[in-house]
N, C-alpha and C positions, 0 to 999 in steps of 0.2 A: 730345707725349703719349707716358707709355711702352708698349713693347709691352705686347700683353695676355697674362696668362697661357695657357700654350697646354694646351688638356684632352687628359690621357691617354686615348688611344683605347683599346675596347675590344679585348682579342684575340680575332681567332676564334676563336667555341667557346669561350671565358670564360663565358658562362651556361652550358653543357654541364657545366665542371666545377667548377662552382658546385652544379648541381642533384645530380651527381654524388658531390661530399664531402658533402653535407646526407644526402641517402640514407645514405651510410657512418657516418650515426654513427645511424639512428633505428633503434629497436628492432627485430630481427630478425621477431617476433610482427607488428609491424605491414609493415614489407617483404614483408613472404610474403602479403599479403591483398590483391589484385587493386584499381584504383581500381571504385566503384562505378560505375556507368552515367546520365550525368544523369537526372533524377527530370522528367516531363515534363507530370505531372499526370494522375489516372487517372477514364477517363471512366467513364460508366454501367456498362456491362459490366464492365468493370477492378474498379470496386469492389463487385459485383455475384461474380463471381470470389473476391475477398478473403474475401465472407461467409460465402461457398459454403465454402472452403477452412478458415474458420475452427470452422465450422458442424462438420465432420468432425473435426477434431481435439479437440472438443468431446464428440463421439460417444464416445470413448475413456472407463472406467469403473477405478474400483481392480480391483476382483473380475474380469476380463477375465484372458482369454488372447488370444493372437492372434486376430482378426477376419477375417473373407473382407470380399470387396469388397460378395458381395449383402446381409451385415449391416448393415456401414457406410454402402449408400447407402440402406438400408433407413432408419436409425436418424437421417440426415441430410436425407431429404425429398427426396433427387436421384436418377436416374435413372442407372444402372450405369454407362453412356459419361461422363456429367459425370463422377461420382467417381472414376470410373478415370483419367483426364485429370485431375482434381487433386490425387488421391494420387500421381499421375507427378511433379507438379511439387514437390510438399512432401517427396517423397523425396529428389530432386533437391537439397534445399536441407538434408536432415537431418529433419526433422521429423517421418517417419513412416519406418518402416524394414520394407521389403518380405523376408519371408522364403522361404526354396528352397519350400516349400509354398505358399504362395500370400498367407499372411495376412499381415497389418499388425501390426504395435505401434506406439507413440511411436517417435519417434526421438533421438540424442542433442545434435540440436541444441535444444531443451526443457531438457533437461535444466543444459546449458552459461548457455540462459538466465535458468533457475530461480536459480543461482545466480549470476550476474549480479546478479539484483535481490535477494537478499539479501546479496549483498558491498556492493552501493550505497545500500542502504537507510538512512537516515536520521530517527530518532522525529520530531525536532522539523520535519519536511519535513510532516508529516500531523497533529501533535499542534497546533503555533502557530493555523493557518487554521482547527480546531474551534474552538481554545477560542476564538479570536475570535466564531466564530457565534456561541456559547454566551450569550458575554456581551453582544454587540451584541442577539440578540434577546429575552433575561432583563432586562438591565441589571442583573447579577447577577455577584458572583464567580466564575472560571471556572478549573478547576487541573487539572491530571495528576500521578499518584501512582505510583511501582513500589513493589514489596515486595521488600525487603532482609530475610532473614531472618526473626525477629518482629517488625519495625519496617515501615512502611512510611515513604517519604518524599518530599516536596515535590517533582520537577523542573521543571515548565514552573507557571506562574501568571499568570492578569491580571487585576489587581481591578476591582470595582467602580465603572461610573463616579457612581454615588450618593455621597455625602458622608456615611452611615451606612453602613458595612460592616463584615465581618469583618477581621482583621489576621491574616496569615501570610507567610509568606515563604519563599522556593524554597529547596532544601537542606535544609528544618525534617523532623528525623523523630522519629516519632508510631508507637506502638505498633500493631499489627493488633488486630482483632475490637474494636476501639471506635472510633463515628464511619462514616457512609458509609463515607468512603474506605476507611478501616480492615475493614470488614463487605466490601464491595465485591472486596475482591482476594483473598478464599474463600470467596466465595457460594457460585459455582460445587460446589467440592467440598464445602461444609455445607448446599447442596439450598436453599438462601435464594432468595425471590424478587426479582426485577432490576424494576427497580432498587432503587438501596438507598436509604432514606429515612431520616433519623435530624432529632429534634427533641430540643436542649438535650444531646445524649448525650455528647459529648466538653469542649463547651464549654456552659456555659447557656445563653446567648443565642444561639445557630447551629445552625441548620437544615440541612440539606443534601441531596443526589440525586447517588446514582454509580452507577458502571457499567462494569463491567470491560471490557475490552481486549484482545482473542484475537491470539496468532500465526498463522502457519502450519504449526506445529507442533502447536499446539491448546494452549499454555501462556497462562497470562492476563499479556499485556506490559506492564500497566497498570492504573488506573482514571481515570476521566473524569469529569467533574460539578460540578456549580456549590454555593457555599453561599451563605445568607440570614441578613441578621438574623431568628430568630426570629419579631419582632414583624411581620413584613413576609409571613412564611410563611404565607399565607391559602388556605384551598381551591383560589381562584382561581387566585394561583402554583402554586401543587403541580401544578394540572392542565396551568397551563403548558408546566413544566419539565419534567415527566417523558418527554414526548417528545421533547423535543429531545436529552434527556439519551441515552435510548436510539436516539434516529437517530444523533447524535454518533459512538456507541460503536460502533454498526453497520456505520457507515462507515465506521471509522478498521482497524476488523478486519477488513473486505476488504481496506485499503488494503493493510495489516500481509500480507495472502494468509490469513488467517483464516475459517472458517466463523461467519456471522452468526446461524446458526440457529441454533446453541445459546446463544443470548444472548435471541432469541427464543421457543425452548422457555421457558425460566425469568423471562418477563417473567408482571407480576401480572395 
């Protein structure tokens, strides 16, 4: 038999600089961030703590100036020693920032966050999974609209699973102020009641319900809502869909970091 290949042994400290050149090429931003501490599962108290913590930062108001501690644990339901002990540790981490006088503001880790989730935000991560509900509990056409200018038009759609439905298609754009959708993305600012309900108006035979879309900016980033053949548009549907329509939209403009209220002021 012939010899057997004989395996290169490792040299000493060969995974040392191994782990060593991997380091030298990763980003400087992530080298400089400590490894995190395993995650061990957080009991009663722990997450009890989390709420507490959250609960305070929560406390925090637009119209505010710096806060004292007795405001804040006022305004948070806790006891001075608790929130003193968790604004300790939220400071600690950024998230409230202790001033030479005494009081509290946010802090800039919030802020780093804030945009965080708007760098990574993604429509079709919140728009897909509505208009799925939309139409699984309609069994009704389900679409999302932005406004371009005086046009609005088509991006996300999923038709009908009925064998009578409307025909449209993603990309299609359709002028404003005719049509739901069209009505829909300047209610708001033309004082229109929510949702928006249109029969035969754009097409004759198609019914519809929409409903705008808020940012976190408070800009409308869309509209939402399903359309009907006509002849199917019965009390019964209307009643249906109208709330699904404006849960839809209420949910998608938290999602967005939008206030839902104002979508709720203007419902009929």
């Amino acid at each position: 038999m012939g010899k057997q290949p004989r395996r290169a042994r490792a040299q000493p400290g060969a995974e040392k600089l191994v782990e060593d050149a991997t380091a030298g090429t990763a980003p400087r931003a992530l080298r400089s961030v400590a490894p995190a501490p395993e995650v061990r599962g957080l009991g009663g108290d722990g997450v009890r703590a989390v709420d507490r913590a959250l609960v305070i930062l929560r406390a925090f108001r637009e119209e505010d100036g710096p806060l004292g501690l007795t405001e804040l644990s006022r305004r948070a339901g806790l006891n001075m020693t608790t929130a003193l002990r968790l604004l300790g540790t939220l400071e600690g981490h950024g998230f409230v920032k202790r001033l030479p006088s005494g009081g509290y503001l946010l802090g800039p880790t919030l802020l780093l966050l804030g945009d965080l989730f708007r760098r990574s935000l993604r429509l079709e991560h919140h728009v897909m999974p509505a208009l799925e509900r939309l139409r699984a509990e309609s069994r009704e056409s389900a679409a999302f609209f932005v406004r371009e200018g005086d046009q609005r038009r088509c991006v996300f759609r999923l038709d009908s699973p009925q064998l009578v439905r409307d025909v449209a298609h993603v990309g299609e754009a359709q002028p404003l102020g005719r049509g739901a959708h069209g009505r829909s993305l300047i209610a708001l600012e033309n004082g229109e009641s929510l949702p928006v309900v249109s029969r035969g108006e754009r097409l004759p035979q198609i019914a519809a319900i929409a409903c705008p879309v808020l940012d976190s900016a408070g800009g409308v980033a869309g509209s939402i809502g399903i359309s009907v053949p006509l002849y199917r548009f019965t009390p019964e549907v209307e009643a249906l869909c109208v709330p699904l329509v404006m849960r839809e939209a209420a949910a998608m403009t938290r999602d967005l970091g939008g206030d839902p209220a104002r979508l709720q002021a203007a419902a009929r």
